[in-house]
N, C-alpha and C positions, 0 to 999 in steps of 0.2 A: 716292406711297404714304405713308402716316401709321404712324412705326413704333411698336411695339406696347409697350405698358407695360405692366412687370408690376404686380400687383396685391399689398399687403402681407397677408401669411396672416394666419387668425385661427385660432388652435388649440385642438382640442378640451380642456375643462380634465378632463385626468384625476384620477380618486379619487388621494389620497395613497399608498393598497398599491399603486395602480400605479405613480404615479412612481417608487416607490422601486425598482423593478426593468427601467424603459424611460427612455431620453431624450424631452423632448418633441417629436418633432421632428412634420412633416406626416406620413411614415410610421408611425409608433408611435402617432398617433393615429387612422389609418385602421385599423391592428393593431386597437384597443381596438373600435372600430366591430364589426369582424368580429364579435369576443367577443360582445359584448355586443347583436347588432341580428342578428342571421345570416340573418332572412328578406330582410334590403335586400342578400343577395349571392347568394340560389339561383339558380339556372338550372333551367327546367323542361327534364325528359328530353322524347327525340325531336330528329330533327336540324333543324337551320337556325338553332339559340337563337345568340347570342354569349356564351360561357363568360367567366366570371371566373378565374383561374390563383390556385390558395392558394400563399400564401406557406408557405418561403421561398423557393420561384420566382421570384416579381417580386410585389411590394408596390405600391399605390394612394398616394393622399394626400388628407388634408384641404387643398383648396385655402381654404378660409372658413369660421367659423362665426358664427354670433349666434342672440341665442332665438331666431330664427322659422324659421334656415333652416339647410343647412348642403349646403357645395359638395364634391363629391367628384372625383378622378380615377382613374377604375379603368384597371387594366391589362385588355385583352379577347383574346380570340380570336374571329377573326369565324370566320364559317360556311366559309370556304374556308383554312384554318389561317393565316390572314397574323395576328401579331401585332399591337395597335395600345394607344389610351389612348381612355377616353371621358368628357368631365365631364358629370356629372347634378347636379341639384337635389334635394336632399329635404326633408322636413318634420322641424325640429326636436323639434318639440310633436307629441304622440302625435293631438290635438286636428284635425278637420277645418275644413279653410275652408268656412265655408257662403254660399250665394245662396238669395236669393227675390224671385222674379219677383212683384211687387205686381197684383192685378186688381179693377181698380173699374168696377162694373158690364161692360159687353163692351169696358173698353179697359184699359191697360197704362199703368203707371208707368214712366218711363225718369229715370234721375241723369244729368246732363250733368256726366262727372269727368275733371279732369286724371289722365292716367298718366305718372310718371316712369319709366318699362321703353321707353315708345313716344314719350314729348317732345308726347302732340298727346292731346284734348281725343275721349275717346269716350262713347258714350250705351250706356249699362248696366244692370245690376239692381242693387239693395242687394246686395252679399256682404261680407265680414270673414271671419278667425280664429275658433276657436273657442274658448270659455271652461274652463278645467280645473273641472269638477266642475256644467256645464252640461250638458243633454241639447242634440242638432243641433238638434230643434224649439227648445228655447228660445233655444239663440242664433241663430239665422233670426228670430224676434220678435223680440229685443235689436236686433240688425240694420236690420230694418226699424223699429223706432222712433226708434232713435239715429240713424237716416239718413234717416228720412222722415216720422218724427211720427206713423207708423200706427200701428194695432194691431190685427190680422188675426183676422179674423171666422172663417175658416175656412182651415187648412193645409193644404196636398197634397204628399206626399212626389214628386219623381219621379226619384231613383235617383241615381246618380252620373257625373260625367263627367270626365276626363284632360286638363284643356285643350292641355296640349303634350307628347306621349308622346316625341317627340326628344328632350328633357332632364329635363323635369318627373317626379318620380315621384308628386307626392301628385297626388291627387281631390279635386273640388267637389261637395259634396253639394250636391242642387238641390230647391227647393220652390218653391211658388207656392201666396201667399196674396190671398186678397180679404179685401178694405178697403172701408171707405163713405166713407174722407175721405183727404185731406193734410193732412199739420198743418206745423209749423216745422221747416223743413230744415236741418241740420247744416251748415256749411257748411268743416269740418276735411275733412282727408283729399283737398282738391283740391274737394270738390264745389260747383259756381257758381248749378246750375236744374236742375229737375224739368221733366218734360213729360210730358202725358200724351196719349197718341193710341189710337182707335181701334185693336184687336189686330190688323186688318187690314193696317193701313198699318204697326205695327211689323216685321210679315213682310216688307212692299213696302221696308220703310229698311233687314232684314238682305237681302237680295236685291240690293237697288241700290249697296251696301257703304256707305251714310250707318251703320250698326250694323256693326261687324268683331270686337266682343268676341265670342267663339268659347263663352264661357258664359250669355253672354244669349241666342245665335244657338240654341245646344241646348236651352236653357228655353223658348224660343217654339216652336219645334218637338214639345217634350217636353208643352209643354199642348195643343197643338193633338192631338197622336194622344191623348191623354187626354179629352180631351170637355168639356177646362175653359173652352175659348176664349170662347165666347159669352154667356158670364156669368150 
């Protein structure tokens, strides 16, 4: 068994009027959280939710933070009164991650990109961050051009998706734009090739698991009951 390392915290940097009334420690910055974020701790009424307990009960921690992300450990109560702890992921930046599925005439753009979260090389759609003081549509085109040289003739909103609801709280907002071309591909961020295939066969590559990203796999599903597939 490979024993378990801990991991050095990064702590939320609180306003000055706070420090001068809390320690900094992982608690007092999950404290500040509460205050200040209180929709990332409700619990919807009706039974089965898993409650969060306010302090001074028992208090959470910031296990991490940096801009983009910020790791939490709640104290919970499950649905059958056993206490426990639970780490989520949330979004720093108020800002959505956006995807957009590229369609060139009836076929699909794929990015052939290294992920460091998986160590292995998957086939995907352009997605990133979003921009403070950008609309979703325009950074889905930023997106697509910084990653694929496009510039999308025609956008289609189709809604949003939770890629990993066991820890993940933020959403992927998802579009799908047609393009007439490829131009010079990015090659930051891990990306090595483009491909482009029939929207057919990108169905038959998430089906066969050659495609396993869970936000490209929803985006080709999400144009097909849309009516965009066929170009």
């Amino acid at each position: 068994m490979i024993p378990a390392v801990p991991l050095p915290r990064s702590l939320l940097e609180l306003p000055a009027e706070v420090g001068d009334l809390m320690d900094h420690t992982p608690e007092s910055a999950y404290a500040h959280l509460r205050d200040t974020r209180p929709a990332w701790f409700l619990s919807p009424p009706g039974d089965g939710a898993i409650g969060i307990p306010r302090w001074p009960m028992t208090e959470g921690q910031v296990l991490h933070r940096d801009a983009d992300r910020i790791v939490l450990e709640d104290p919970v109560v499950l649905p059958d009164g056993q206490q426990a702890r639970r780490v989520r992921l949330l979004p720093a930046r108020p800002e959505h991650e956006v995807a957009v599925l590229p369609l060139l005439g009836g076929d699909v753009v794929l990015l052939d990109r290294f992920r460091h979260a998986t160590r292995t090389w998957q086939w995907e759609m352009p997605r990133g961050t979003g921009t403070e003081g950008l609309a979703d549509t325009e950074t889905a085109s930023r997106h697509l051009h910084n990653q694929l040289g496009a510039t999308p003739l025609e956008l289609f909103g189709l809604g949003e998706v939770h890629p990993d609801v066991g820890i993940l709280a933020a959403s992927v907002l998802l579009y799908a734009a047609r393009i007439d071309a490829v131009g010079d591909i990015t090659h930051d961020d891990g990306i090595r090739q483009v491909r482009t295939v029939p929207f057919a066969a990108a169905e038959e590559m998430a089906t066969a698991g050659q495609i396993t990203d869970a936000v490209t796999i929803a985006a080709l599903f999400r144009v097909r009951q849309a009516g965009l597939a066929d170009g």
